[in-house]
N, C-alpha and C positions, 0 to 999 in steps of 0.2 A: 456196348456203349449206349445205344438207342433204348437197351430195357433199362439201365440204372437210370437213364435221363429221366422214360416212365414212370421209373419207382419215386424219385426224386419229384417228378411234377405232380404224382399222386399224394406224397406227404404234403407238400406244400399248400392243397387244396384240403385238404386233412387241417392242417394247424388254421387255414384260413376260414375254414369252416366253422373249427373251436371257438378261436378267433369272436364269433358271430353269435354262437350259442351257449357255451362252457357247458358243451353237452358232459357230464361223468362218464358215460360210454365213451364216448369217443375220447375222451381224458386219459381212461384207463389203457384204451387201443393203442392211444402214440407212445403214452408210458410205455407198454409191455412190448413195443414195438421197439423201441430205444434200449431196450434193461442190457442187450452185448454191449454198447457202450458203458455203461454204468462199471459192469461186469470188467472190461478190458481197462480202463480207466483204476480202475480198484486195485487189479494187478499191479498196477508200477509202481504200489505204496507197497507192498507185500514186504517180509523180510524185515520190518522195520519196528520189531516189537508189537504189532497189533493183528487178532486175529483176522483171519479174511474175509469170516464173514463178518465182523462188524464194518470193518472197510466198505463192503457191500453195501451193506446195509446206510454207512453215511451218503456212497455214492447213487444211491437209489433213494433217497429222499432230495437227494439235488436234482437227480434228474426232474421228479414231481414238479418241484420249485421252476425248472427250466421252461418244462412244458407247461405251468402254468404263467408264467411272466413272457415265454417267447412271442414277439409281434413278428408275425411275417411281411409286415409291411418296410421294417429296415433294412430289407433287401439282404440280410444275412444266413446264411445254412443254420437249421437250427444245430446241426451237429459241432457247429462251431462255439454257437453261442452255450450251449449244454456243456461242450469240454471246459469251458473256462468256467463256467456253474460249478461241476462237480469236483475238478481238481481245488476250485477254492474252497472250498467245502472239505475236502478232504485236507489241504495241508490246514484250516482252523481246527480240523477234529485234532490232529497230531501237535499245535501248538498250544490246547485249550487242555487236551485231555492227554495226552501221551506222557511228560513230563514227571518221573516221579519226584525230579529235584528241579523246581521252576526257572529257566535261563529269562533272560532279556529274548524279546517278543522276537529282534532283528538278528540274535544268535540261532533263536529255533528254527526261523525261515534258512539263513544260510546255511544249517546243520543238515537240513533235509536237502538242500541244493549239492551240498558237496555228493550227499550219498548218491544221487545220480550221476556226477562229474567224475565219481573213482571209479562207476561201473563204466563209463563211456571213456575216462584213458586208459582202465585197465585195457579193455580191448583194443583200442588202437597201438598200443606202446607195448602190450606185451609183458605189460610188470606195473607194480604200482607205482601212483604216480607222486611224486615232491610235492610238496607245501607252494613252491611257488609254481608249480605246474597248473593247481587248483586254482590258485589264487588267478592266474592268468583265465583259466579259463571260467571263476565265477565273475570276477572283476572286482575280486573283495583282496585286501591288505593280504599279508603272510600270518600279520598280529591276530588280523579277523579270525582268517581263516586256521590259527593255531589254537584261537580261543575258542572257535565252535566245536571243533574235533576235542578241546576237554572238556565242553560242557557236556558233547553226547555223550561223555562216560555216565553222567545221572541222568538219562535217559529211561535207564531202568537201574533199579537195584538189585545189589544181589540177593539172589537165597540165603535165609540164615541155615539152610540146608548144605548148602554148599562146605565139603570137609576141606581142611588144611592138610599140612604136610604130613599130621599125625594121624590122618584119617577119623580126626574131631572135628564136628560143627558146631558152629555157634549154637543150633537149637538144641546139642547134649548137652552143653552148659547153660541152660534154662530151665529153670524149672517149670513144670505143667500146669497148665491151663484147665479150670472149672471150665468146661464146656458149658455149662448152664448161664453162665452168667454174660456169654460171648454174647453183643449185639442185644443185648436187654433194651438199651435206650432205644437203639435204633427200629426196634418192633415195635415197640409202644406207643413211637411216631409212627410207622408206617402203618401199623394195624388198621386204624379209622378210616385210611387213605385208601388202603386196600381194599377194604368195605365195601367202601363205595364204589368201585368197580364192577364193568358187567362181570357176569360170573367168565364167562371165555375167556376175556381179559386175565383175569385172575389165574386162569388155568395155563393160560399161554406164559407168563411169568413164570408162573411155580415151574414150567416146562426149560423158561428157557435160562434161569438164573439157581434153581434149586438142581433142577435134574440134570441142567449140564448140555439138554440137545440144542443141535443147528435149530437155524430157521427153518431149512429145508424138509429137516426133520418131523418138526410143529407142525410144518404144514400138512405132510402126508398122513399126520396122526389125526387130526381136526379134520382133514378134508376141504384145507381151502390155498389160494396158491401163496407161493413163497411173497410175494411182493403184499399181499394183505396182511400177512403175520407181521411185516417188517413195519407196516404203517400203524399195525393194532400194538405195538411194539415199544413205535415211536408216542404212541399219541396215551397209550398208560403212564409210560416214565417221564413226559410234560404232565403229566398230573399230579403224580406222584411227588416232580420236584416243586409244582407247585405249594401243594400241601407243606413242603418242609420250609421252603420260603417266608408260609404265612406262621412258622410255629418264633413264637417270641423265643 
């Protein structure tokens, strides 16, 4: 108990320190010091359609955000104030971008809420749980809650790969695709954009969007840590969307 108190009164002199200078050292310390939160926090979205480490990676750009806006002076943990950072952060990733078939803003919130209410009655109850079981326990309608549970079906679509009863899929009845001409437009915008990028930058992309690897991977290829890739990451693709922003 007396060393977490220690450790607890050492961060606090840390963030208040910050606080005083916006030292980048020591920015980077409490970040890297925080990333298991980041990390544990990311976990509870899992399962839910999105890779984990992009998860991560939204939850580790909140945490930045936390550690750069936390005042120690309102008397609150920053571990507190950081969980509600990164979990908001993380259900806008899943309401902004998760969607492949776009619900009402207040469907997507409770759609993510049930999925946590059927993992906490399955467990207590032992079976799954009723419409109005939910509904009691999110404080939403039966109606709400029967309308969220249809809109998660367009949560994701399916595979045109996926065979039917005939062991046909939709993509054997399509015809093929000029590879050549796939994403033309979208090169010819991004090309300029890409341009202008430092060359790492550039290499970290083609690494993490062409070839397919983690961050964590990028990282040990380049030689720098997972949490700089995630930022060299973030701060290409605000460029990038910039650029397409500005194309008339």
């Amino acid at each position: 108990m007396a060393r977490d108190q220690r450790t607890a009164a050492a961060a606090r002199e840390k963030f208040a320190e910050f606080a005083g200078n916006r030292s980048p050292a020591l920015r980077a310390e409490l970040v890297t010091a925080h990333l298991g939160l980041a990390h544990q926090l990311a976990r509870r979205f899992t399962n839910r359609g999105e890779a984990y480490d992009d998860l991560v990676q939204v939850a580790s750009m909140a945490l930045v955000k936390s550690v750069d806006r936390f005042d120690p002076e309102r008397g609150v943990e920053f571990s507190t104030f950081a969980t509600r950072t990164i979990i908001g952060e993380l259900k806008r990733h899943f309401r902004d971008r998760g969607w492949a078939v776009r619900a009402p803003r207040r469907i997507q919130e409770l759609y993510l809420e049930l999925g946590h209410a059927v993992d906490t009655l399955s467990q207590e109850l032992g079976r799954s749980p009723t419409v109005a079981e939910l509904a009691g326990t999110t404080g939403a309608t039966e109606e709400a809650v029967l309308e969220a549970l249809e809109a998660g079906q367009g949560y994701r679509t399916s595979s045109i790969d996926v065979t039917d009863h005939q062991d046909e899929s939709m993509a054997d009845r399509l015809g093929s695709v000029d590879t050549k001409y796939t994403g033309v437009d979208d090169r010819s915008v991004l090309a300029p954009a890409l341009a202008k990028l430092p060359e790492r930058e550039q290499v970290i992309l083609q690494m993490r969007f062409v070839d397919g690897l983690t961050q964590s991977e990028i990282a040990t290829r380049i030689g720098v840590s997972q949490m700089h890739v995630s930022r060299l990451l973030a701060s290409s693709l605000d460029a990038l969307r910039l650029a397409f922003a500005d194309q008339p």
